[in-house]
C-alpha positions in Angstrom: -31.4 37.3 111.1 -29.5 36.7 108.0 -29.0 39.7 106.4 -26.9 40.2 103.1 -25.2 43.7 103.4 -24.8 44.3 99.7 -28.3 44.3 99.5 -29.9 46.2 102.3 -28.1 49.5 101.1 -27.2 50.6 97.6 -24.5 54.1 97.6 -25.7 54.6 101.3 -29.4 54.4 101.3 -31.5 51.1 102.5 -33.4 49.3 99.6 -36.4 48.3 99.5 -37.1 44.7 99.5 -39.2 41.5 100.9 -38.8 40.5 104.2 -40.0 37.9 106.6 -41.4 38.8 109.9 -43.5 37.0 112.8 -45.4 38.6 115.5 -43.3 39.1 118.5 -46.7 38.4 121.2 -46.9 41.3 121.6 -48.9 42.6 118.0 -45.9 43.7 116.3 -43.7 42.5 113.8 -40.3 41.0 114.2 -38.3 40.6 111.4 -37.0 37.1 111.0 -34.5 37.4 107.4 -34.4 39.0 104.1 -34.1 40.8 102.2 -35.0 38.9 99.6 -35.7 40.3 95.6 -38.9 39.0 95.0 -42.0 37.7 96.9 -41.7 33.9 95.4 -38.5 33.6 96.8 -39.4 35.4 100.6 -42.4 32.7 100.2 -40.1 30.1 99.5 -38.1 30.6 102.4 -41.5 31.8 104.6 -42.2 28.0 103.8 -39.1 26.3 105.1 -39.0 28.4 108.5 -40.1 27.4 111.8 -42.8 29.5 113.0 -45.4 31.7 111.2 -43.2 33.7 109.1 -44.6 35.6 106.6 -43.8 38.0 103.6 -43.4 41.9 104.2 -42.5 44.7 101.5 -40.9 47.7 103.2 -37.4 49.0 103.8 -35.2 48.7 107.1 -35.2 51.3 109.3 -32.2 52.3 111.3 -33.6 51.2 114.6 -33.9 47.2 113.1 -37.5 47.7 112.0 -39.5 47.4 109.1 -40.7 50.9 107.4 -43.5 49.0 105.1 -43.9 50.1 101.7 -46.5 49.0 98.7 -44.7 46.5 96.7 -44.1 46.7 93.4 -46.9 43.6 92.9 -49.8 46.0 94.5 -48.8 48.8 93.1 -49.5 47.3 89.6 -52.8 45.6 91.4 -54.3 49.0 92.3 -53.5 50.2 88.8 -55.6 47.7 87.7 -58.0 47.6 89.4 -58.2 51.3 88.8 -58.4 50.8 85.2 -61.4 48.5 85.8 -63.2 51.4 88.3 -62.5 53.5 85.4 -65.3 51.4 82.9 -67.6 52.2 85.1 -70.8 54.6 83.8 -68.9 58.2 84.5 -72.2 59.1 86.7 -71.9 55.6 89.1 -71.7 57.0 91.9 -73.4 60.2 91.6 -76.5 58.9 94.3 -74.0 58.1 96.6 -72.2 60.2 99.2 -68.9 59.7 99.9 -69.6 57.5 103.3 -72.2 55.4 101.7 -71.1 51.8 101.8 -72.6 51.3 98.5 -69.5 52.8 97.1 -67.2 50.9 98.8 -69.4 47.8 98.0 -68.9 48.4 94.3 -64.9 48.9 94.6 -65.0 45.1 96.7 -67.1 43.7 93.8 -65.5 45.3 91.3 -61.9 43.9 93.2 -63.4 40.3 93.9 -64.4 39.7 90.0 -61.0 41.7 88.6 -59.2 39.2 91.0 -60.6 36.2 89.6 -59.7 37.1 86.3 -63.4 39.0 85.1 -62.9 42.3 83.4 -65.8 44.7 84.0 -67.5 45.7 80.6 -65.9 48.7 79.2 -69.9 49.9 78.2 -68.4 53.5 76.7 -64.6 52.6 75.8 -63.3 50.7 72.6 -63.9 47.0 73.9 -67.8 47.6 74.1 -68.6 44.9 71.8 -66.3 42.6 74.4 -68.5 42.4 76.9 -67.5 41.6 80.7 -69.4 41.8 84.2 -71.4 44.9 84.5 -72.0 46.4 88.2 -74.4 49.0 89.1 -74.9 50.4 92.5 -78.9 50.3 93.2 -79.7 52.3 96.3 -83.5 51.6 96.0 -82.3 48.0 96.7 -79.4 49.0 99.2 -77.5 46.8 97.0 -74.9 46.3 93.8 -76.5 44.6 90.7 -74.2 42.2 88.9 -74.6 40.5 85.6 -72.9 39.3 82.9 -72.8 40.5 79.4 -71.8 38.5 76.4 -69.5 39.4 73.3 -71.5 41.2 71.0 -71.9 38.2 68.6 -73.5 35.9 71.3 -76.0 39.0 72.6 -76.5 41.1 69.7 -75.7 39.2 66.6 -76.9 35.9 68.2 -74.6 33.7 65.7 -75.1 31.0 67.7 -79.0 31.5 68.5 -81.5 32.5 71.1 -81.0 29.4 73.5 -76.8 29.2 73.5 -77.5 33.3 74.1 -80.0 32.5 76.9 -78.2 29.5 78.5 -74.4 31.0 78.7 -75.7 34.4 80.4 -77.4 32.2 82.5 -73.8 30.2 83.2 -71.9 33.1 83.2 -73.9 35.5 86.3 -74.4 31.6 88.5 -70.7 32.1 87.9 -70.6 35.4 88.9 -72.8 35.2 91.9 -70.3 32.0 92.7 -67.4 33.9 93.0 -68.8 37.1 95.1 -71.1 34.5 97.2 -67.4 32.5 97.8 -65.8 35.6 98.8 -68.3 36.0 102.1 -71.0 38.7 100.1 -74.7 38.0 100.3 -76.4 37.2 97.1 -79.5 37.1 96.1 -81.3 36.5 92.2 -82.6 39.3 90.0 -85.4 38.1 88.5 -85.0 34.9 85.8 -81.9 32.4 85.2 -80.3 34.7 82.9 -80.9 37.9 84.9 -78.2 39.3 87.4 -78.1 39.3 90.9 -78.1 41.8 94.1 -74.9 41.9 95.7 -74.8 43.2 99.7 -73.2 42.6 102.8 -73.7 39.8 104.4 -74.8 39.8 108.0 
């Protein structure tokens, strides 16, 4: 393993980095090389190794193992995706008990759309009139409703009339039910063309 000793510790203590590991047969991890500073470059080097190597975040551990930590990358994810779970209706989940898969349901949905790059729509905060995908746990349907909702001035001020209104909702939740139907989730339509869609499990 080609380890660079300036970088593994730093006044004593062992830094964090990314490292590449492959399982040893036996379900566990053995580490391969690193550390490297970022993931593009541990990817880089994942791609030019023989075997399945592949990218871990964590900090060596005296015995020659991998303590694994959350990278800097998901750290800043989960904040994000927290700030998304945060636009939700402050009452969401107030049906739900804390075991109720609905819940979970809605942070999967909520993490599927955020991750390709659809902001949920911030009904109460300042970007209101921005719109974004709305998602709404429906027990009575043992499922998550998803739509779309347009900027302001294509749903409420209708600048560009009733039909471009119409049609790009109805674009915008096929492209929405697209994405969570691609992501292995069962879903079915709400009503008409521009309605949403039920979002659940799939079996």
């Amino acid at each position: 393993m080609a380890l660079r000793s300036s970088e593994i510790r730093v006044d004593g203590q062992a830094r964090l980095g990314w490292w590449l590991v492959v399982d040893d047969g036996q379900g566990r991890d053995r580490l391969v090389d690193g550390p490297f500073p970022d993931r593009s470059e541990a990817a880089w080097a994942a791609s030019m190794h023989a075997g399945d190597a592949r990218p871990v975040y964590g900090v060596l551990r005296p015995d020659g193992g991998l303590h694994r930590r959350p990278s800097p990358q998901e750290l800043a994810w989960l904040g994000h995706l927290g700030d998304q779970l945060d636009r939700l209706p402050a009452d969401w989940d107030a049906e739900l008990t804390d075991e109720d898969p609905l819940a979970t349901l809605v942070v999967e949905v909520t993490a599927a759309l955020t991750e390709a790059g659809l902001p949920l729509w911030d009904a109460a905060g300042d970007g209101a009139a921005l719109g974004g995908a709305c998602v709404s746990a429906e027990p009575a349907l043992d499922g998550v409703v998803v739509g779309w909702r347009q900027h302001d001035r294509m749903s409420v001020e209708q600048v560009h009339g009733l039909v471009a209104d119409i049609s790009v909702q109805a674009v915008m939740n096929r492209a929405l039910a697209d994405v969570l139907w691609l992501r292995g989730l069962d879903v079915t339509p709400l009503g008409e063309e521009a309605g949403g869609h039920v979002v659940r499990y799939a079996e």
